[in-house]
C-alpha atoms as one frame of an Amber mdcrd trajectory, in Angstrom:
protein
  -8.867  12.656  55.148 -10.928  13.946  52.103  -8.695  13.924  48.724  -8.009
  17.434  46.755  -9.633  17.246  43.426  -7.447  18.227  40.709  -8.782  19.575
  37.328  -7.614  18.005  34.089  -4.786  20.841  33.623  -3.641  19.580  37.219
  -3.169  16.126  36.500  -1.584  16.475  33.149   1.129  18.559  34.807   1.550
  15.974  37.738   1.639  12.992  35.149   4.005  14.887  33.016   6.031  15.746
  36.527   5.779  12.105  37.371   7.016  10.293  33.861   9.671  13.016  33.673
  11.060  12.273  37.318  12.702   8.855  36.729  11.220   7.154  39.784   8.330
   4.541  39.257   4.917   5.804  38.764   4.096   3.689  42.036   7.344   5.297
  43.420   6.495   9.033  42.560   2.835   8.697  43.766   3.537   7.722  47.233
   6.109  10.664  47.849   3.700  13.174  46.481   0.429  10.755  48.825  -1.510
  10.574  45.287  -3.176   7.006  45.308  -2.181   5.049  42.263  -4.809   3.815
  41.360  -6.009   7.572  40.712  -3.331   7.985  39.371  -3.856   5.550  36.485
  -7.414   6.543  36.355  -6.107  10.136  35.072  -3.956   9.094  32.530  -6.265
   6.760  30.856  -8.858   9.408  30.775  -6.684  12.165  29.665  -5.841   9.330
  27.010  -9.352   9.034  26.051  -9.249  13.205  25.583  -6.649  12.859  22.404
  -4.040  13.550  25.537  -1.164  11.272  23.445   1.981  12.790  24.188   2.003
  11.061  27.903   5.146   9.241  27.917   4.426   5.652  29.257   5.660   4.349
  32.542   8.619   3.849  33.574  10.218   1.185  35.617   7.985  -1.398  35.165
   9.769  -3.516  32.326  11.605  -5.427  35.599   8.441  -6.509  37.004   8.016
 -10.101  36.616   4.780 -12.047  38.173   4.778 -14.628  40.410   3.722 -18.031
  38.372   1.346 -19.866  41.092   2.242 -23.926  40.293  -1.016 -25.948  40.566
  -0.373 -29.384  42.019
């Protein structure tokens, strides 16, 4: 399946939809079938474009990593 390109307006609005829903960015992205990954990818670059009022994620304070215990 090839992927829609968006144009930086595009994304904006869909990382502004996404922060503003209240679901995980990882949550949001898989309802609406946008890859995460890309997802990421557009906020840091809209970042890089002086693009500071993106709110940051939400939902991921929980997260806690696995420790691995080396015997």
């Amino acid at each position: 399946m090839k992927t829609q390109r968006r144009t930086a307006d595009e994304q904006y609005q869909l990382i502004m939809e996404c922060r503003s829903s209240g679901l995980s960015d990882y949550q949001w992205c898989t309802e609406h079938n946008i890859n995460p990954g890309t997802f990421y990818n557009w906020v840091k670059r809209l970042r890089k474009k002086a693009c500071y009022d993106i709110p940051s994620a939400t939902g991921r304070g929980d997260y806690k990593p696995a420790l691995s215990r080396v015997d």
